[in-house]
NUZAMI-536144 format. One record per atom (N, C-alpha, C, CB): residue in one letter; atom name; x, y, z. Coordinates in Angstrom, 3 decimals. Last residue first. Glycine has a CB too. Example, Ala and Ser with C-alpha at 12.3 -4.5 7.8 and 13.67 -1.06 7.14 Angstrom:
2
rest, atom, east, north, up
s, N, 12.850, -2.250, 7.080
s, CA, 13.670, -1.060, 7.140
s, C, 12.900, 0.030, 7.870
s, CB, 14.084, -0.598, 5.725
a, N, 13.190, -5.690, 7.800
a, CA, 12.300, -4.500, 7.800
a, C, 13.200, -3.300, 7.800
a, CB, 11.308, -4.473, 9.046
END
This chain:
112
rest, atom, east, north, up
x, N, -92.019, 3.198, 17.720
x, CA, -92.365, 1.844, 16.600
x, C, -91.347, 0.868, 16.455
x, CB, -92.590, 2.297, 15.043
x, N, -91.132, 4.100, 20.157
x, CA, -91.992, 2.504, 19.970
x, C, -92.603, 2.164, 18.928
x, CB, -93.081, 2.237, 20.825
x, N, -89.729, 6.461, 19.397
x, CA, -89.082, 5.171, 20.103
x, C, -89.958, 3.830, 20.331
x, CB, -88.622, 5.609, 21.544
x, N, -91.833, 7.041, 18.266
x, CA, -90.866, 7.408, 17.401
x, C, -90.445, 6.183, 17.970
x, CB, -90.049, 8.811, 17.382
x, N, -93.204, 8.693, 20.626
x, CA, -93.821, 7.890, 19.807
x, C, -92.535, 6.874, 18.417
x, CB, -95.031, 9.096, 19.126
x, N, -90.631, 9.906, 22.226
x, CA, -91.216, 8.723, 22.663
x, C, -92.379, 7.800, 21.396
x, CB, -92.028, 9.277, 24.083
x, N, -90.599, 12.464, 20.097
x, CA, -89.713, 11.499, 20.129
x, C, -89.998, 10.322, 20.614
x, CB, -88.805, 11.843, 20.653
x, N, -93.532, 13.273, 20.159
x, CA, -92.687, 12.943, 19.294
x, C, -92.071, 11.955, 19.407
x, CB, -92.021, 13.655, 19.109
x, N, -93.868, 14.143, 23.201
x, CA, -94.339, 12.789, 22.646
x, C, -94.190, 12.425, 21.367
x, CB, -95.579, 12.617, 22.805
x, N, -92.100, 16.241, 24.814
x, CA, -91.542, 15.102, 23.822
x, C, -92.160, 13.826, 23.336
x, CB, -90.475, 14.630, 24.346
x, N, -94.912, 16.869, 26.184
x, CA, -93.503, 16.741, 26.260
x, C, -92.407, 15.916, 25.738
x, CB, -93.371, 16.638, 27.181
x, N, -97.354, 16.157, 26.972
x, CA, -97.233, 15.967, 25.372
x, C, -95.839, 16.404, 25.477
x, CB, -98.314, 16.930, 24.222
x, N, -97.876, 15.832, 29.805
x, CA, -98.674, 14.859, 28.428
x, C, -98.413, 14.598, 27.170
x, CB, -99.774, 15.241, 28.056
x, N, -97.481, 18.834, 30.098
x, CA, -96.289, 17.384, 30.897
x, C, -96.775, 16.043, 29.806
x, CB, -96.895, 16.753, 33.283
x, N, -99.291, 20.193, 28.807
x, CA, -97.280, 20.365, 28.633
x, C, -96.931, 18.595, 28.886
x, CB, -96.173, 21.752, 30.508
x, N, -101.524, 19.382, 29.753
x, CA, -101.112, 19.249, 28.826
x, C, -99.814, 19.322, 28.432
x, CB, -101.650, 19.740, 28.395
x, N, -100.415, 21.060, 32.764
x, CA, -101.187, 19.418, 32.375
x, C, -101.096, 18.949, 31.295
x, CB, -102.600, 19.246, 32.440
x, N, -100.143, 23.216, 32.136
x, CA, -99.133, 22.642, 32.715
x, C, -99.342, 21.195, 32.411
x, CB, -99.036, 22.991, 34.130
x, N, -102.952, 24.040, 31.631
x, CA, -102.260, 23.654, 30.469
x, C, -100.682, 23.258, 30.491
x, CB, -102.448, 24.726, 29.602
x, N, -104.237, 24.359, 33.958
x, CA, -104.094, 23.042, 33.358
x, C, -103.389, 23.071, 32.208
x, CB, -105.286, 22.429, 33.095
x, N, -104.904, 27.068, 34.741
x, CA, -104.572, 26.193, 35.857
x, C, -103.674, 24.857, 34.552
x, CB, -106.402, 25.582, 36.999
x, N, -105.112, 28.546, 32.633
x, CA, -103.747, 28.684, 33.192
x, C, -103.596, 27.862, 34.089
x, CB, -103.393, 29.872, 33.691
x, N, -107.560, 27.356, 31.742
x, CA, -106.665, 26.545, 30.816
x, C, -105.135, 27.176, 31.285
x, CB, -107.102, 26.813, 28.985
x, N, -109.957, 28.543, 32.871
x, CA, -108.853, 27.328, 33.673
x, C, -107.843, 26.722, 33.095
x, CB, -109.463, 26.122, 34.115
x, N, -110.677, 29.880, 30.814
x, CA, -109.899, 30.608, 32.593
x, C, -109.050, 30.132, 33.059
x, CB, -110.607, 30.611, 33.926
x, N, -109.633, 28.506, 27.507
x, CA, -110.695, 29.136, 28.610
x, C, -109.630, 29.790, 29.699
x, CB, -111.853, 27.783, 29.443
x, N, -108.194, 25.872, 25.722
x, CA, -108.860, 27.756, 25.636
x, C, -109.612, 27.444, 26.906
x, CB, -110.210, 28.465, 23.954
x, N, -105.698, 24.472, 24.148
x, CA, -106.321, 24.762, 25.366
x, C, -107.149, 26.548, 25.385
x, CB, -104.962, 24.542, 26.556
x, N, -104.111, 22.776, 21.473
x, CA, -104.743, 23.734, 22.215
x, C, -105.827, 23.964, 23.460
x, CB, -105.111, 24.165, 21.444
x, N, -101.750, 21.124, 19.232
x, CA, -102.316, 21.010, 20.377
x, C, -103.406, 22.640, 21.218
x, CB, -100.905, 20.515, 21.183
x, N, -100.214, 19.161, 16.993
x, CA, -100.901, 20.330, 17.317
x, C, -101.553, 20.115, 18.369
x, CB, -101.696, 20.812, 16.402
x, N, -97.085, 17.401, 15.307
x, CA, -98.193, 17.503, 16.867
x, C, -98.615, 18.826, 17.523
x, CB, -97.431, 16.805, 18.229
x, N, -96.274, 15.351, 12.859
x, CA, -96.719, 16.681, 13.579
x, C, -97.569, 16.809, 13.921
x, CB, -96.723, 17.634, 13.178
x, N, -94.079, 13.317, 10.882
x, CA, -94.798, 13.819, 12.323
x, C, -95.537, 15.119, 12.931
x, CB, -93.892, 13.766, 13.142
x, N, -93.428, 12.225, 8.148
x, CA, -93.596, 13.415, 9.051
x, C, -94.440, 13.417, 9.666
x, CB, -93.661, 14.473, 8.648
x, N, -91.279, 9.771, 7.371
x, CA, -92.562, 10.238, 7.524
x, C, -92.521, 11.023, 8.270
x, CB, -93.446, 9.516, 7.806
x, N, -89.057, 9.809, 4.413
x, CA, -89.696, 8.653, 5.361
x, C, -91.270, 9.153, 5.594
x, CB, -88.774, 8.507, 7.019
x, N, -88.262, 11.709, 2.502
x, CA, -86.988, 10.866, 3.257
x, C, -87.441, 9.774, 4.212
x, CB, -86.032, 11.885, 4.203
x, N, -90.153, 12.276, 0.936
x, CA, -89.440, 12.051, 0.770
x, C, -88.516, 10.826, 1.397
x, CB, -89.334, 12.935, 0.725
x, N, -93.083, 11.523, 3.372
x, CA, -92.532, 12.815, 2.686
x, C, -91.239, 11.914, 1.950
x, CB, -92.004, 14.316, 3.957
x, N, -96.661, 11.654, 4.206
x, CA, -95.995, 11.372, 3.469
x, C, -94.653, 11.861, 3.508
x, CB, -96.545, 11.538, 2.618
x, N, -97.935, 12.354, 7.950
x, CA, -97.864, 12.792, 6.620
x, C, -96.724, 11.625, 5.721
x, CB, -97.305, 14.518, 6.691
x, N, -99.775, 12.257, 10.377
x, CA, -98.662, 11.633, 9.953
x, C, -98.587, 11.763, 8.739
x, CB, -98.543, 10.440, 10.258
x, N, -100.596, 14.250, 13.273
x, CA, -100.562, 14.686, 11.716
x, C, -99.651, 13.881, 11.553
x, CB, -100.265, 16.192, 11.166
x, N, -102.221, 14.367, 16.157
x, CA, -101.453, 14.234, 15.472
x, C, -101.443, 13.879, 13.964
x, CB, -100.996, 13.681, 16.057
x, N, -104.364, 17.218, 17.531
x, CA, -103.943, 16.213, 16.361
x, C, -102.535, 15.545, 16.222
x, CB, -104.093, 16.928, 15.112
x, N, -106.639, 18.430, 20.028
x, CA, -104.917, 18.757, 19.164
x, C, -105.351, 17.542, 18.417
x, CB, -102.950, 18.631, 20.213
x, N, -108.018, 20.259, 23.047
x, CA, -108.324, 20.013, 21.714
x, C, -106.682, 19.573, 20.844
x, CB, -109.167, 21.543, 21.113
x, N, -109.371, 21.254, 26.114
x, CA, -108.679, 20.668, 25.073
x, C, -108.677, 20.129, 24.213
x, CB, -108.254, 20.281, 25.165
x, N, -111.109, 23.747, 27.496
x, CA, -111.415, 23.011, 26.417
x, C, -110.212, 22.766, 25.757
x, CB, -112.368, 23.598, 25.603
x, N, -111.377, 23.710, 31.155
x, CA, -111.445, 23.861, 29.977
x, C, -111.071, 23.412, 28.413
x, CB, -111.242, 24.508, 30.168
x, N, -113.342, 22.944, 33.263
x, CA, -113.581, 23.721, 32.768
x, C, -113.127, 24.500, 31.184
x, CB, -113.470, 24.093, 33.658
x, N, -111.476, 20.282, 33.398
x, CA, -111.638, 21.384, 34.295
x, C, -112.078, 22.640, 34.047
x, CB, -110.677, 21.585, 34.775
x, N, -111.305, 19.843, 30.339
x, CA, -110.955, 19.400, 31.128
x, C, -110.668, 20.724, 32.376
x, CB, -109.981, 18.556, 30.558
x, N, -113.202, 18.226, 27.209
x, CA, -113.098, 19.631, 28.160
x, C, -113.126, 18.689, 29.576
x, CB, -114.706, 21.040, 27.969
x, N, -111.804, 17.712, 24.461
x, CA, -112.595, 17.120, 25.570
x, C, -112.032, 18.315, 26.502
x, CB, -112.256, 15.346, 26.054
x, N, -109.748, 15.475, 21.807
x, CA, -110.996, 16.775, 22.198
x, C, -111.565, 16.428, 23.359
x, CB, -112.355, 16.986, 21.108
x, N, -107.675, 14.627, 19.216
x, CA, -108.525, 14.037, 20.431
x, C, -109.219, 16.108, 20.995
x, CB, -106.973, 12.794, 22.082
x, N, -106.790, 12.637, 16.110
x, CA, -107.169, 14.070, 17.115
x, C, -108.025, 13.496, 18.484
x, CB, -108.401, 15.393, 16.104
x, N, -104.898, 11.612, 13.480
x, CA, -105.314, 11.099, 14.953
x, C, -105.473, 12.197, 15.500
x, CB, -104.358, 10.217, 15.809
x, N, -104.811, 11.380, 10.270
x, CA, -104.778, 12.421, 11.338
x, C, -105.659, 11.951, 12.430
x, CB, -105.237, 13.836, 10.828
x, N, -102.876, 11.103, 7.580
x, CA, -103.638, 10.016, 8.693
x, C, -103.829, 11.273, 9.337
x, CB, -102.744, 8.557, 9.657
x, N, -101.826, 11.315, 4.125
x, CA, -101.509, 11.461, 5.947
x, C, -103.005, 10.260, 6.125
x, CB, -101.810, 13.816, 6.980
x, N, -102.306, 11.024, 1.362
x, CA, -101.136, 10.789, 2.107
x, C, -100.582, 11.083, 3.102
x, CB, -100.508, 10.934, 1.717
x, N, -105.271, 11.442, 1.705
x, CA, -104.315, 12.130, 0.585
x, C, -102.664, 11.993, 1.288
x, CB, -104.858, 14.064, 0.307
x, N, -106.637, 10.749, 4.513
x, CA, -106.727, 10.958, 2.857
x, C, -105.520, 12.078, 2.495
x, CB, -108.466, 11.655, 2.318
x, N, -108.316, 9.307, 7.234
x, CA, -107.183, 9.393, 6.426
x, C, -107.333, 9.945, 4.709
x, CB, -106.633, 7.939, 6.523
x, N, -108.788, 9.968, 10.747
x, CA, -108.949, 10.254, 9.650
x, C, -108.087, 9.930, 7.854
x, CB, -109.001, 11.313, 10.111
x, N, -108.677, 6.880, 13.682
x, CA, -108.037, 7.968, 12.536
x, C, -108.544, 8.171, 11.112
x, CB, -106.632, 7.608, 12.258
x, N, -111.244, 8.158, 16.044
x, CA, -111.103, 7.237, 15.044
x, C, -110.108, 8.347, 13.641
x, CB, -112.960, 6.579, 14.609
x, N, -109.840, 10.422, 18.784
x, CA, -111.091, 10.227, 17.640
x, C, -110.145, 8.799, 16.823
x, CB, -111.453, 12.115, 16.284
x, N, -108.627, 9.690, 21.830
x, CA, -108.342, 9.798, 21.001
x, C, -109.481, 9.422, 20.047
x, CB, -107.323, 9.355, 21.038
x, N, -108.378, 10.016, 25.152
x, CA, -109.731, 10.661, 24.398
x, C, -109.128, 10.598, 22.928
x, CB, -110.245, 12.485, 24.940
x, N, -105.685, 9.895, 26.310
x, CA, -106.825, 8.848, 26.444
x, C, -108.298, 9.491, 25.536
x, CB, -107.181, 8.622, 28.337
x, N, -103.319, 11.076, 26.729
x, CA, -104.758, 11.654, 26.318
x, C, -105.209, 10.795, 25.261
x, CB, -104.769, 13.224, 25.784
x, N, -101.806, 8.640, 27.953
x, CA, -102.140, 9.940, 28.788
x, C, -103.071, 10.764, 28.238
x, CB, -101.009, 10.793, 29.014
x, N, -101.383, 7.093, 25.468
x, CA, -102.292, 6.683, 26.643
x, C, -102.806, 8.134, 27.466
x, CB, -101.340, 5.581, 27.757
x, N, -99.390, 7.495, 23.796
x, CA, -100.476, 8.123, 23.689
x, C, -101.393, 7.752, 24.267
x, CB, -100.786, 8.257, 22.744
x, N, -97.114, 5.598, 24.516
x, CA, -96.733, 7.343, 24.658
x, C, -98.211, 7.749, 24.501
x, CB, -95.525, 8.202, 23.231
x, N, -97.639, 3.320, 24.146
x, CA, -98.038, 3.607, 25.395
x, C, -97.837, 5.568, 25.424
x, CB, -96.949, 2.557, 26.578
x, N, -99.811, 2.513, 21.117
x, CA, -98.788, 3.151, 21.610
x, C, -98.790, 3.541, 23.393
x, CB, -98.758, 4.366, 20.693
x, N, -102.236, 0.894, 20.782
x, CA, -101.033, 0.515, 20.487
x, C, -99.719, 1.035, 21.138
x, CB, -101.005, 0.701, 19.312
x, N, -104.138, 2.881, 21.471
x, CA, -103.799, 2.092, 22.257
x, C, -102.556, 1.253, 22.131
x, CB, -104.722, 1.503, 22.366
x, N, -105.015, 4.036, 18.760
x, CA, -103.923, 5.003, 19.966
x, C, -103.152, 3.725, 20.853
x, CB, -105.117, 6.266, 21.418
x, N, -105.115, 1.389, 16.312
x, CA, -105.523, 2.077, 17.241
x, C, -104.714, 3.106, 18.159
x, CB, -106.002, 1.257, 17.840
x, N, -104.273, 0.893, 13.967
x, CA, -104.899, -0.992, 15.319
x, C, -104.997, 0.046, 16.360
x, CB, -103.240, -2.928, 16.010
x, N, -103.489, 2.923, 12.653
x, CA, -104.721, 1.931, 12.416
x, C, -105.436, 0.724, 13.430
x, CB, -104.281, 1.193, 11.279
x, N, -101.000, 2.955, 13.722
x, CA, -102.144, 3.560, 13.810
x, C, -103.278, 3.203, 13.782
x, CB, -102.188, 4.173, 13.239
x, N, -99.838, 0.729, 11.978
x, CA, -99.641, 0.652, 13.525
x, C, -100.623, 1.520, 14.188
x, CB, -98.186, 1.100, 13.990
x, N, -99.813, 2.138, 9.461
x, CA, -100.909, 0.443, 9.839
x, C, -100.815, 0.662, 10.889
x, CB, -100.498, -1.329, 9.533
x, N, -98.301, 4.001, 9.589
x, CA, -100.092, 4.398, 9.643
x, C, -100.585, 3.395, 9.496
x, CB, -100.840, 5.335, 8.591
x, N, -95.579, 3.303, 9.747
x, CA, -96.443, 4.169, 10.853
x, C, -98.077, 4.065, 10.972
x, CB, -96.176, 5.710, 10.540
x, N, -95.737, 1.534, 7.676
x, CA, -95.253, 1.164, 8.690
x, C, -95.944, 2.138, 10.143
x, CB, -93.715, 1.245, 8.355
x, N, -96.125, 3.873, 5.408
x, CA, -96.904, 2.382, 5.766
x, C, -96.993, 1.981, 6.885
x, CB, -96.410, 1.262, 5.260
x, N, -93.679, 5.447, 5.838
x, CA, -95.064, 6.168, 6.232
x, C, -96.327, 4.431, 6.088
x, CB, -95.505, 7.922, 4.602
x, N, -91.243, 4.464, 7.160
x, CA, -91.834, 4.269, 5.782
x, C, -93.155, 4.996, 6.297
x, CB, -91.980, 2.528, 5.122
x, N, -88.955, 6.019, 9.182
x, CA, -89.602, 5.100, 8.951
x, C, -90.342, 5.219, 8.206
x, CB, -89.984, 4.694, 9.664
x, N, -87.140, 8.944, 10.108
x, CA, -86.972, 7.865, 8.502
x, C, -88.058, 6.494, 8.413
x, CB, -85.062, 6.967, 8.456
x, N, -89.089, 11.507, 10.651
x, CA, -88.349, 9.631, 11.017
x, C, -88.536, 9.553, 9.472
x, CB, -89.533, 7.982, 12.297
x, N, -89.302, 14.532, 11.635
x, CA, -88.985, 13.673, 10.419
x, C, -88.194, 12.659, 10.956
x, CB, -88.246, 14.393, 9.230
x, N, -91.336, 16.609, 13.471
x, CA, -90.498, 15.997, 13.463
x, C, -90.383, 14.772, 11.958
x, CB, -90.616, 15.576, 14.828
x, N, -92.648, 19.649, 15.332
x, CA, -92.949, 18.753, 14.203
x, C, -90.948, 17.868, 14.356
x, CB, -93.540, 20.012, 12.278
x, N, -95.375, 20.818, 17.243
x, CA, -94.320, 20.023, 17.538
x, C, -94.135, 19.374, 16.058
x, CB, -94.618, 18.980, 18.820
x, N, -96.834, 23.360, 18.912
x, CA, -97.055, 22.747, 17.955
x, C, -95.575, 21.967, 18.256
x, CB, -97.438, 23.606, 16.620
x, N, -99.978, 24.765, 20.845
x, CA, -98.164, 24.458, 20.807
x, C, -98.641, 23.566, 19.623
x, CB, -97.069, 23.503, 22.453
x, N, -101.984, 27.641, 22.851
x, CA, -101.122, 26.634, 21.985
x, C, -99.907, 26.129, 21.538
x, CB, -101.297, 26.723, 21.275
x, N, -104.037, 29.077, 24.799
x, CA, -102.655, 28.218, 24.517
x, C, -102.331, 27.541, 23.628
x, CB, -102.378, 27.435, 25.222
x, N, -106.006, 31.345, 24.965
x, CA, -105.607, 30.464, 24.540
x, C, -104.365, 30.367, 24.570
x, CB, -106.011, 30.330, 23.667
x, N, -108.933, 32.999, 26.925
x, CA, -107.512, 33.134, 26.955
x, C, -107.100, 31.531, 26.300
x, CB, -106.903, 33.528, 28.685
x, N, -111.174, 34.256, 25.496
x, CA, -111.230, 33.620, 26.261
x, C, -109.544, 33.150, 26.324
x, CB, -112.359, 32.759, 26.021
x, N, -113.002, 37.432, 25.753
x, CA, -112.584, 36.842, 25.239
x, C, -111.566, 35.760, 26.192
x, CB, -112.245, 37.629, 24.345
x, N, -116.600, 38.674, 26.363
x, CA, -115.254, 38.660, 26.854
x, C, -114.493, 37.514, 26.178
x, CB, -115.233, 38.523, 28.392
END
């Protein structure tokens, strides 16, 4: 039987220097208060002109999973925020995730 999924994606362009973003990364999620609420963040990945902060962990049965993606670009740095929930319970909780990641773009944005 197949298992019911949610997903969302979120992208955004700051003019801030892509340096500036991905040292502040580097000293960790904790730096930021916008990325406290999913508290399960992996050690950031980095190559080829991003960074990629992901987190993972099964919550109430079911399995959350996303990234944030800080990329290179032209005009500064690109932001982008993947996210997914799979299983039964992921209609109870993925309200849960919504409220967690609800404009955490913009709030990340507002504390560098």
């Amino acid at each position: 039987m197949k298992r019911p999924v949610f997903s969302f994606e979120a992208e955004l362009l700051t003019d801030a220097p892509f340096d500036h973003v991905a040292g502040r990364l580097r000293e960790g999620s904790a730096a930021f208060k916008c990325l406290r609420p999913l508290s399960i963040w992996a050690a950031p990945e980095e190559g080829q002109g991003r960074l990629v902060l992901g987190w993972a962990r099964t919550l109430a049965g079911a399995d959350e999973s996303g990234a944030l993606i800080v990329s290179t670009d032209p005009k500064g740095t690109h932001l982008r925020l993947e996210g997914r929930m799979s299983g039964w319970s992921a209609f109870l909780c993925v309200g849960l995730l919504r409220w967690k990641t609800d404009r955490l773009l913009d709030r990340f944005v507002e504390e560098l």
